[in-house]
DRENTITI-380675 format. One record per residue: residue number from 1; x, y, z of N, C-alpha, C in turn. Coordinates in Angstrom, 2 decimals. Example, Ala and Ser with C-alpha at 12.3 -4.5 7.8 and 13.67 -1.06 7.14 Angstrom:
REM residues 2
+-----+---------+---------+---------+---------+---------+---------+---------+---------+---------+
|   k |   neast |  nnorth |     nup |  caeast | canorth |    caup |   ceast |  cnorth |     cup |
+-----+---------+---------+---------+---------+---------+---------+---------+---------+---------+
|   1 |   13.19 |   -5.69 |    7.80 |   12.30 |   -4.50 |    7.80 |   13.20 |   -3.30 |    7.80 |
|   2 |   12.85 |   -2.25 |    7.08 |   13.67 |   -1.06 |    7.14 |   12.90 |    0.03 |    7.87 |
+-----+---------+---------+---------+---------+---------+---------+---------+---------+---------+
REM end
This chain:
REM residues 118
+-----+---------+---------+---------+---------+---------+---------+---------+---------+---------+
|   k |   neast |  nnorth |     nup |  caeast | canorth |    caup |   ceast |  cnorth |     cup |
+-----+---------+---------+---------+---------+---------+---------+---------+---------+---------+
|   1 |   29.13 |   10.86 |   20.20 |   29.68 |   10.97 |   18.87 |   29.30 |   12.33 |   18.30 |
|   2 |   30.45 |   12.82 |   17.53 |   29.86 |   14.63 |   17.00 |   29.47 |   14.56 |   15.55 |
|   3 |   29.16 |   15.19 |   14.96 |   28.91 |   15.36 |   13.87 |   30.21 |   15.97 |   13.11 |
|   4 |   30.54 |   15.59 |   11.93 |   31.48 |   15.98 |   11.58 |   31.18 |   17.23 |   10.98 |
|   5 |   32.62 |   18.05 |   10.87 |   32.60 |   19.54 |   10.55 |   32.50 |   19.91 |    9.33 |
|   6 |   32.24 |   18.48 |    8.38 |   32.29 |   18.71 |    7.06 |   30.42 |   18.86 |    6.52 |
|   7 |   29.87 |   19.00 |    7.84 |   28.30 |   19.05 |    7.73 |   27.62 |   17.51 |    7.21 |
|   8 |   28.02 |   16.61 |    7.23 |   27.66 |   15.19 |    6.89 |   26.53 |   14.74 |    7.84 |
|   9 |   26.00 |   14.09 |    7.74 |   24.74 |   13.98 |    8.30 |   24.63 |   12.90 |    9.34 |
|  10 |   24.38 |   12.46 |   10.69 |   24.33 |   11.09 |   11.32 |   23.37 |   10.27 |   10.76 |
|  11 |   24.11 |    9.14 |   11.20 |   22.67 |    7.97 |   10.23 |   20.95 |    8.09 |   11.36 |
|  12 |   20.40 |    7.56 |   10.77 |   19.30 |    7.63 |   11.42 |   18.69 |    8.71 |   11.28 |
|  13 |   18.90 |    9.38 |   11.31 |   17.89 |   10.98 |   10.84 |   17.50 |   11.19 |    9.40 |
|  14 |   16.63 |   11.77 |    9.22 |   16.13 |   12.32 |    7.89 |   17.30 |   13.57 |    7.36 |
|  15 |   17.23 |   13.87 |    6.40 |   18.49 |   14.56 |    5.68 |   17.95 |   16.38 |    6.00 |
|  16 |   16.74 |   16.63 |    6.46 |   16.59 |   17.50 |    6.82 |   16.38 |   17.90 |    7.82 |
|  17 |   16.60 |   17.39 |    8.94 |   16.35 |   17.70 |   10.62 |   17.71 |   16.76 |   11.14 |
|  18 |   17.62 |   17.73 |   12.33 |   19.19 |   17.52 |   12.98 |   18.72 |   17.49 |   14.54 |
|  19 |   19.93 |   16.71 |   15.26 |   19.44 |   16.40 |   16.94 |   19.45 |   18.01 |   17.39 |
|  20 |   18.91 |   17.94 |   18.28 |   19.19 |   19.31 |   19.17 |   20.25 |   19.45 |   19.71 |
|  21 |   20.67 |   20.76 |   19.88 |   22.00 |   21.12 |   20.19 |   21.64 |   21.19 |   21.73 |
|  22 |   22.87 |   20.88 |   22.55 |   22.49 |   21.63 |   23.97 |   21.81 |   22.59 |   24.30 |
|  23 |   21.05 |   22.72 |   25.63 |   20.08 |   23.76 |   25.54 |   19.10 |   24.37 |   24.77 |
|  24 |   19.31 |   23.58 |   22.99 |   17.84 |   23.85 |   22.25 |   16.78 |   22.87 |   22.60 |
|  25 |   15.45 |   23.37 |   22.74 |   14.25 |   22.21 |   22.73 |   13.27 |   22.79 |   21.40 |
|  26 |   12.67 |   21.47 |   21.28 |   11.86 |   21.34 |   20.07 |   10.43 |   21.34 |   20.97 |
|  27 |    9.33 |   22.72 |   20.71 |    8.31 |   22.95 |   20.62 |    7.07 |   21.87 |   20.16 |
|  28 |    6.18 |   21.59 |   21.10 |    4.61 |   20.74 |   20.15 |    4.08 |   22.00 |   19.58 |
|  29 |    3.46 |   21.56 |   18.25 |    2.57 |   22.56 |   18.23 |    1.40 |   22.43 |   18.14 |
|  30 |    0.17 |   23.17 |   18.87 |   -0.93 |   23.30 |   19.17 |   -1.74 |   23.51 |   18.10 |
|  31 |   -2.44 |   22.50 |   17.23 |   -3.23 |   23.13 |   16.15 |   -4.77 |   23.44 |   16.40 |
|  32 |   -5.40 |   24.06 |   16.24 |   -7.03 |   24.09 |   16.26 |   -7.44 |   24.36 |   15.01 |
|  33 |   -8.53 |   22.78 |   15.05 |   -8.93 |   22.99 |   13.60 |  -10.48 |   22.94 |   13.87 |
|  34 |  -11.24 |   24.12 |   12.79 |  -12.49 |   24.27 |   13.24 |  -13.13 |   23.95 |   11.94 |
|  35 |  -14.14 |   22.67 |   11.91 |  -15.19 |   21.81 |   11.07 |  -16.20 |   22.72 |   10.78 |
|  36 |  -16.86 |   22.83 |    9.59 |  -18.39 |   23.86 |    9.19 |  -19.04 |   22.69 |    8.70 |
|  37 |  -20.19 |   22.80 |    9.16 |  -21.04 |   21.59 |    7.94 |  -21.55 |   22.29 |    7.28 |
|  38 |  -21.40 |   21.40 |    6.16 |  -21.89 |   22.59 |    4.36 |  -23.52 |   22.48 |    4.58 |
|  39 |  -23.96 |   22.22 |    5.51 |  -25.62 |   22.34 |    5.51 |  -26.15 |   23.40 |    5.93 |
|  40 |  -25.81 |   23.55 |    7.45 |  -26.25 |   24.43 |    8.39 |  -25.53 |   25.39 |    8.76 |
|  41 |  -23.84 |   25.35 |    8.38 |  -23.11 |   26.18 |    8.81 |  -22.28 |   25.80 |   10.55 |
|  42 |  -23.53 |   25.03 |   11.29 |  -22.61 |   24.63 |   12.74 |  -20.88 |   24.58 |   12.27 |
|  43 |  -20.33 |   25.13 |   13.40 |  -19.13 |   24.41 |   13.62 |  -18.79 |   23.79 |   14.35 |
|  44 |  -17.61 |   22.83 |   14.62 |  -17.01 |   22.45 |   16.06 |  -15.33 |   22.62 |   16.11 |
|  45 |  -14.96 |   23.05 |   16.91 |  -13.57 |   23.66 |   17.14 |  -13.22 |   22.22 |   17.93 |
|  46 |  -12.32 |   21.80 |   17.29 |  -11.25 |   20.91 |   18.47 |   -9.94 |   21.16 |   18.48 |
|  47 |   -8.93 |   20.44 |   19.51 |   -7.68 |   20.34 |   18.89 |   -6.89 |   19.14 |   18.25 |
|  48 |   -6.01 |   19.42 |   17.57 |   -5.84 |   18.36 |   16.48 |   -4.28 |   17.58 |   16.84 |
|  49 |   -4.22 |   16.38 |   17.33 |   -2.97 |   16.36 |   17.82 |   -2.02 |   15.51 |   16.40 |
|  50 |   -0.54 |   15.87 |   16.61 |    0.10 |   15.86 |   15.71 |    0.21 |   14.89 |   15.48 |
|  51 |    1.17 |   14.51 |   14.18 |    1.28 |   13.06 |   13.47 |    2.72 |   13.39 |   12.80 |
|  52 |    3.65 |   13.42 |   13.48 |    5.00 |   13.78 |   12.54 |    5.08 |   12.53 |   11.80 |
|  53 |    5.64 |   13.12 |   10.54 |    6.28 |   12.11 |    9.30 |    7.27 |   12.96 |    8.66 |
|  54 |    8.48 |   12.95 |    8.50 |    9.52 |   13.57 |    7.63 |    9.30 |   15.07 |    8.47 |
|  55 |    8.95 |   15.56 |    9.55 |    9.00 |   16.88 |   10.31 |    7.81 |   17.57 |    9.68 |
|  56 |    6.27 |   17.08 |    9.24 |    5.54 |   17.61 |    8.91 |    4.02 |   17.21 |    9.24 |
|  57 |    3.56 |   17.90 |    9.56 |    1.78 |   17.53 |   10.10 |    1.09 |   17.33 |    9.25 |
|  58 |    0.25 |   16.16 |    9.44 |   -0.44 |   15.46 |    7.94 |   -1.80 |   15.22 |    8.11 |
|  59 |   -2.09 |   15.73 |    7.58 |   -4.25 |   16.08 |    8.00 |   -4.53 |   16.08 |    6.71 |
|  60 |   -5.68 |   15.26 |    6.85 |   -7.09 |   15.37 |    5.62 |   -7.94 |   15.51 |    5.96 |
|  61 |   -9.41 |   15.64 |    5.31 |  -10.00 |   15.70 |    5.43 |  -11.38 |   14.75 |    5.99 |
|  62 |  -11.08 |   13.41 |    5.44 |  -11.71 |   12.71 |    6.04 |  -10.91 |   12.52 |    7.53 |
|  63 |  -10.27 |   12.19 |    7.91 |   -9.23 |   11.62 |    9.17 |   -9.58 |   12.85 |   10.00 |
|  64 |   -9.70 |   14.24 |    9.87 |   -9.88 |   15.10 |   10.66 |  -11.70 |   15.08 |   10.76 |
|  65 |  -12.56 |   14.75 |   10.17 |  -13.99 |   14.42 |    9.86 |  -14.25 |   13.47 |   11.08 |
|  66 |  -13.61 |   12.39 |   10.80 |  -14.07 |   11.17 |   11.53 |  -13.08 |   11.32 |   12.80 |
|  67 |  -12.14 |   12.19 |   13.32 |  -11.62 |   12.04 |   14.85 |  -13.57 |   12.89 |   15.62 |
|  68 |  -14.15 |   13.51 |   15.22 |  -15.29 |   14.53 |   15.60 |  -16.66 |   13.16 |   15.61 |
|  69 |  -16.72 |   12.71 |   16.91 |  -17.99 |   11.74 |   17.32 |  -19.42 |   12.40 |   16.08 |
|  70 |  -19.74 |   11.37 |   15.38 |  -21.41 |   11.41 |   14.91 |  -21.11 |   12.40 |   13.71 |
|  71 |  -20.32 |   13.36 |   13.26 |  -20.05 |   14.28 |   12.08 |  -19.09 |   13.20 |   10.68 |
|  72 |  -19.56 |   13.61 |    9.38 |  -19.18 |   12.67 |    8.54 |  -19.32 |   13.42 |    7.32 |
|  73 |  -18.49 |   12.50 |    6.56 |  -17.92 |   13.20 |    5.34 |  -18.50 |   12.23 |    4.26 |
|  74 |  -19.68 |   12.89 |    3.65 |  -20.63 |   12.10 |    2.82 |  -20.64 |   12.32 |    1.04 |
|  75 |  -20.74 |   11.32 |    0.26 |  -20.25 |   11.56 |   -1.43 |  -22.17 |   12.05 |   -1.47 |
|  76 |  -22.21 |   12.28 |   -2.93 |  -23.70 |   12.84 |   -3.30 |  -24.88 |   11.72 |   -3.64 |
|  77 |  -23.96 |   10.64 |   -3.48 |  -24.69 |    8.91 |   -2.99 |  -25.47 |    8.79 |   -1.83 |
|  78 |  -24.67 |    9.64 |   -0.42 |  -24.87 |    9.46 |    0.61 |  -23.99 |    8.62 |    1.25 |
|  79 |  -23.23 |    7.95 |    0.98 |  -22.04 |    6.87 |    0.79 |  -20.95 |    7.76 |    1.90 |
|  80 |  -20.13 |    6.79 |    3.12 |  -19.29 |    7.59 |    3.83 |  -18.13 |    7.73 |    2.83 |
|  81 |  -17.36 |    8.91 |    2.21 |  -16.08 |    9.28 |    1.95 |  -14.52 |    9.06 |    2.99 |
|  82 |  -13.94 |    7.91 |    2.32 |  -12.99 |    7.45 |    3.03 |  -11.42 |    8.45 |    2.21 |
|  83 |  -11.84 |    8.61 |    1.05 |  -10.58 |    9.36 |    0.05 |  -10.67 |   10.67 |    0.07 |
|  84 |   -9.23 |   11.51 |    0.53 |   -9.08 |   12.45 |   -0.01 |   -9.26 |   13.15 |   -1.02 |
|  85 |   -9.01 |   12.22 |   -2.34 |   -8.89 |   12.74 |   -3.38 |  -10.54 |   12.85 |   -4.11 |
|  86 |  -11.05 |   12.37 |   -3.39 |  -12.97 |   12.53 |   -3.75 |  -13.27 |   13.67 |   -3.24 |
|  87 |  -13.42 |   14.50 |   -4.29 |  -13.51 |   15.80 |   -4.33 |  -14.86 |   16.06 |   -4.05 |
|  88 |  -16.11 |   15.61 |   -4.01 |  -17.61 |   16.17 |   -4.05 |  -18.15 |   15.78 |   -2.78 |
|  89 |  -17.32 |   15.12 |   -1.94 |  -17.42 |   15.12 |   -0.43 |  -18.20 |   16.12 |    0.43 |
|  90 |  -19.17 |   16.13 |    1.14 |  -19.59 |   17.33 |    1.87 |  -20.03 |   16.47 |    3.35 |
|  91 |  -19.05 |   17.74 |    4.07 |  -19.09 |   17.77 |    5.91 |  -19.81 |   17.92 |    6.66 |
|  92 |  -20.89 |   17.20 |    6.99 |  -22.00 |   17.26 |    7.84 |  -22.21 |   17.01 |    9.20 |
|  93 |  -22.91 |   17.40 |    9.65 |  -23.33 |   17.41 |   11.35 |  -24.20 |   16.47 |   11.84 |
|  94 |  -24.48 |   15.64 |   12.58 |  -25.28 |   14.00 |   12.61 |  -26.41 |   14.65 |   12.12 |
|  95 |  -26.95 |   15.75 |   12.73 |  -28.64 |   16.04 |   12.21 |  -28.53 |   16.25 |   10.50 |
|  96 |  -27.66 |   16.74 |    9.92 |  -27.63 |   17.66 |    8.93 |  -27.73 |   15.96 |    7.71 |
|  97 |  -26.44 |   15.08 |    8.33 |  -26.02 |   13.94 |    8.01 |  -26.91 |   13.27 |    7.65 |
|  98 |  -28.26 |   12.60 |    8.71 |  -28.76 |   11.91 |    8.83 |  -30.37 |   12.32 |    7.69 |
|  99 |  -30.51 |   13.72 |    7.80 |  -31.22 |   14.79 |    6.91 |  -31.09 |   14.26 |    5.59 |
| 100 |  -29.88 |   14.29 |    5.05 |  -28.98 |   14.21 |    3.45 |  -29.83 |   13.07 |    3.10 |
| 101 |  -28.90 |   11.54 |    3.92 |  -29.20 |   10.38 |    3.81 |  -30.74 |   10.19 |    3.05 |
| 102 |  -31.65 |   10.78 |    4.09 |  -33.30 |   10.51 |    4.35 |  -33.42 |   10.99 |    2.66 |
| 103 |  -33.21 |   12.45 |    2.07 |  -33.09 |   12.91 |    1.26 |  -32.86 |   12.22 |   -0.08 |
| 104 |  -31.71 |   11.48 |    0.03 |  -31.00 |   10.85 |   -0.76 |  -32.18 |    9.44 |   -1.18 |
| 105 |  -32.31 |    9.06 |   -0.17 |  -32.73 |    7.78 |   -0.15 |  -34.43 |    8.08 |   -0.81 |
| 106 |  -35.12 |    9.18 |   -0.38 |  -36.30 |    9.38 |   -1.49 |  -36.20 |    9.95 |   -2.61 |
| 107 |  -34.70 |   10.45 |   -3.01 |  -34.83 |   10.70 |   -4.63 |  -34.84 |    9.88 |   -5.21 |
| 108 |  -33.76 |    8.37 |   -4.64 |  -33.97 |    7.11 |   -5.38 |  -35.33 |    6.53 |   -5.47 |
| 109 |  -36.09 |    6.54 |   -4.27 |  -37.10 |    5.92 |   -4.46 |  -38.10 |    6.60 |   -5.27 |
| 110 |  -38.10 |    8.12 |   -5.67 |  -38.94 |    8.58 |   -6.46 |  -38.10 |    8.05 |   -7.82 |
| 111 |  -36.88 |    7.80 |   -8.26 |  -36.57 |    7.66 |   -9.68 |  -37.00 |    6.44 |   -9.69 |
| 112 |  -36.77 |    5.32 |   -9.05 |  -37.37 |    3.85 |   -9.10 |  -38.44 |    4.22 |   -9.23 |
| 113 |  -39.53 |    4.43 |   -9.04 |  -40.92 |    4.59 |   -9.15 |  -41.22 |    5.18 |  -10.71 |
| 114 |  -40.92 |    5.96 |  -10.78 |  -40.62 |    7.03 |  -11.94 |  -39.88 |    6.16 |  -13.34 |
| 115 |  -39.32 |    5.07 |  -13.42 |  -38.99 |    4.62 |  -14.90 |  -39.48 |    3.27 |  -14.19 |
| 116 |  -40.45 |    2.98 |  -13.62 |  -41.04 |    1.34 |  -13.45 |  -40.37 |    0.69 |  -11.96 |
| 117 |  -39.70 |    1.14 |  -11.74 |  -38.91 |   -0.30 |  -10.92 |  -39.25 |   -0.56 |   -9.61 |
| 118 |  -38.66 |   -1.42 |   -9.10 |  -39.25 |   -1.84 |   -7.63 |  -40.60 |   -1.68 |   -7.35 |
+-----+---------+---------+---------+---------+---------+---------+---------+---------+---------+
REM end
């Protein structure tokens, strides 16, 4: 079946991408995305494989965090960050991670101590 010459669109496709014409091919593309932890500075370089939706690659920040074994995307709770839109998020490295936590967990216990509690 052709496409008509009046540029009308076939069903099934999105209104902005079209089948390939003979002899055109559609390219993967290769992304490398490289992680810093806001502690130490380490990085880790991987590659990031695609996720088409509407002809566009869709990465966040946590989802690209958590594909990277033992590295995590932690709120100022210490709490794992599952939302994008939680902005005070910081990217850590298991040592750096596990560091925070320890951190975290004796400021509380010095404020508990500190106005009576526990």
């Amino acid at each position: 079946m052709r496409e008509a010459a009046s540029g009308q669109r076939r069903r099934g496709f999105p209104p902005f991408t079209r089948r390939p014409l003979k002899g055109e091919v559609y390219m993967a593309i290769n992304v490398k995305v490289t992680v810093a932890c806001d502690m130490c500075g380490r990085e880790h370089d991987f590659p990031y494989r695609e996720k088409w939706r509407w002809g566009r690659i869709e990465m966040d920040v946590p989802s690209v965090v958590g594909n990277i074994a033992g590295w995590e995307l932690l709120s100022r709770e210490g709490v794992p960050v599952r939302d994008y839109r939680n902005g005070d998020g910081k990217v850590l490295c298991p040592e750096c991670a596990r560091a925070y936590r320890e951190a975290v967990e004796d400021r509380n216990r010095s404020l508990d101590a500190m106005f009576g509690g526990r």
